[in-house]
C-alpha positions in Angstrom: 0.0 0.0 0.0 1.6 3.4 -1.4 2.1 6.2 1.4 1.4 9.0 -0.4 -1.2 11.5 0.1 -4.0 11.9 -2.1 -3.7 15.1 -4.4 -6.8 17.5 -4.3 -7.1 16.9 -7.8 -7.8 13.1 -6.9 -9.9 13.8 -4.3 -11.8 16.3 -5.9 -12.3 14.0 -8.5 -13.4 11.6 -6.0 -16.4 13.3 -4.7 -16.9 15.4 -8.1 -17.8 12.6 -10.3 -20.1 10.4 -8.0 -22.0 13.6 -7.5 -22.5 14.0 -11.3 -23.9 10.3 -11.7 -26.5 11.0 -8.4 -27.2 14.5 -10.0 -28.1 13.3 -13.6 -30.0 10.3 -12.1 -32.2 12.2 -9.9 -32.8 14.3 -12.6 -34.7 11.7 -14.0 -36.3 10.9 -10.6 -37.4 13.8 -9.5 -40.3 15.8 -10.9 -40.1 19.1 -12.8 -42.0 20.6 -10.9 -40.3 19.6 -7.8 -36.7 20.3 -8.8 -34.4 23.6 -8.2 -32.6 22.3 -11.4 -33.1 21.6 -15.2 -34.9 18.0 -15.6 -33.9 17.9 -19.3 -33.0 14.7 -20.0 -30.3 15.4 -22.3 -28.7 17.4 -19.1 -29.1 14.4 -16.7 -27.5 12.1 -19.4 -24.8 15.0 -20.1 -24.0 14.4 -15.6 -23.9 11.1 -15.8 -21.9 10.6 -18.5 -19.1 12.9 -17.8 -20.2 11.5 -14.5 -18.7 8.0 -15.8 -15.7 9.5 -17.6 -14.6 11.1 -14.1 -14.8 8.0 -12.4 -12.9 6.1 -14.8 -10.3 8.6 -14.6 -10.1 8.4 -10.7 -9.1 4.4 -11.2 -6.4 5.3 -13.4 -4.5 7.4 -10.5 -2.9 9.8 -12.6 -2.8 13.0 -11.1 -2.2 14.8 -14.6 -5.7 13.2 -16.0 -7.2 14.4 -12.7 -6.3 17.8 -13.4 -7.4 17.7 -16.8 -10.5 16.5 -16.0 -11.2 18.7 -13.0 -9.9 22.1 -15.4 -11.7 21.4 -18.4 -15.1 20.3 -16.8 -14.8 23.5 -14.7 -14.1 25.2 -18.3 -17.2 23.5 -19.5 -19.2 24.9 -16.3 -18.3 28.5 -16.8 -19.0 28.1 -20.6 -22.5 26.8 -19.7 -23.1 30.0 -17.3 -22.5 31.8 -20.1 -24.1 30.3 -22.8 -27.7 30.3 -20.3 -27.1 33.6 -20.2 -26.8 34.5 -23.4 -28.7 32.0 -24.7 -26.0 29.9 -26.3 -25.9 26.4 -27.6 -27.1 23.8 -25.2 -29.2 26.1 -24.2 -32.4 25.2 -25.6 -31.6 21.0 -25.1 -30.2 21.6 -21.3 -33.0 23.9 -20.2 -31.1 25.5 -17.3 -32.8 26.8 -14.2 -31.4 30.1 -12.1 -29.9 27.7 -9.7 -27.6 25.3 -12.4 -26.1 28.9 -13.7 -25.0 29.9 -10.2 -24.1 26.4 -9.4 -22.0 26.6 -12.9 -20.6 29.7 -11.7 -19.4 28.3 -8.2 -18.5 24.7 -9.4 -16.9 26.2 -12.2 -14.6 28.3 -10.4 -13.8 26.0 -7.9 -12.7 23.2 -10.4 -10.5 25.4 -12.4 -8.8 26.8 -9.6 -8.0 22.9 -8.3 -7.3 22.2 -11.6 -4.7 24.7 -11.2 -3.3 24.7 -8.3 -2.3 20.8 -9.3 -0.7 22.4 -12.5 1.4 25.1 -10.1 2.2 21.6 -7.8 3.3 19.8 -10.6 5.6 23.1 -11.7 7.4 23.3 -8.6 8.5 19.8 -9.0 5.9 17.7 -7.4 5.8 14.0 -9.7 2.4 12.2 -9.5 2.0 8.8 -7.9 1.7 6.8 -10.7 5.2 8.4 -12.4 6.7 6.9 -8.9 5.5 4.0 -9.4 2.3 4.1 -6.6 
């Protein structure tokens, strides 16, 4: 068993991509009229999916994947703030709600600046557990 702590990347993406499954799937369970958030099934499948991806790319234990993942879905967030706003493409398929653009917004920001923050790590030197051999 490797010694090494768990990079925030990893853990972020630990948490992060569970959540998208159980947010896309009670998207489906939950009725529209019920729901805070966008019950458009193309949206819930959209969660789960990347949902999937992110949990695939927790079992590989690469912290550079980690980071790509947790920037570029954080990327994807802010983009979908924006595009609600302005009435952008998914727009009129996702059907978001006032409360997905500020979670956009917050998630957003937070995964980009994790995302981050593991690129600055990995500048200063810092070499992932699976390039040591973990």
């Amino acid at each position: 068993m490797s010694t090494h702590k768990k990079s925030l990347n990893r853990v972020t993406l630990m948490v992060f991509a569970p959540l998208l499954i159980l947010l896309g799937v009670s998207g489906f369970l939950i009725p529209a009229e019920k729901s805070l958030a966008s019950g458009a099934a193309s949206y819930n499948i959209f969660h789960i999916v990347f949902g999937v991806i992110g949990v695939c790319i927790w079992l590989m234990r690469d912290e550079m994947w980690a980071i790509i993942f947790n920037t570029g879905f954080g990327l994807i967030d802010l983009y979908q703030a924006f595009a609600s706003y302005a009435g952008l493409f998914p727009e009129r398929y996702f059907r978001w709600t006032r409360v997905d653009d500020i979670a956009h917004v917050v998630v957003g920001l937070m995964l980009v600046l994790v995302g981050l923050y593991g690129l600055a790590k990995r500048g200063r030197g810092y070499e992932s557990p699976s390039a040591r051999g973990a």
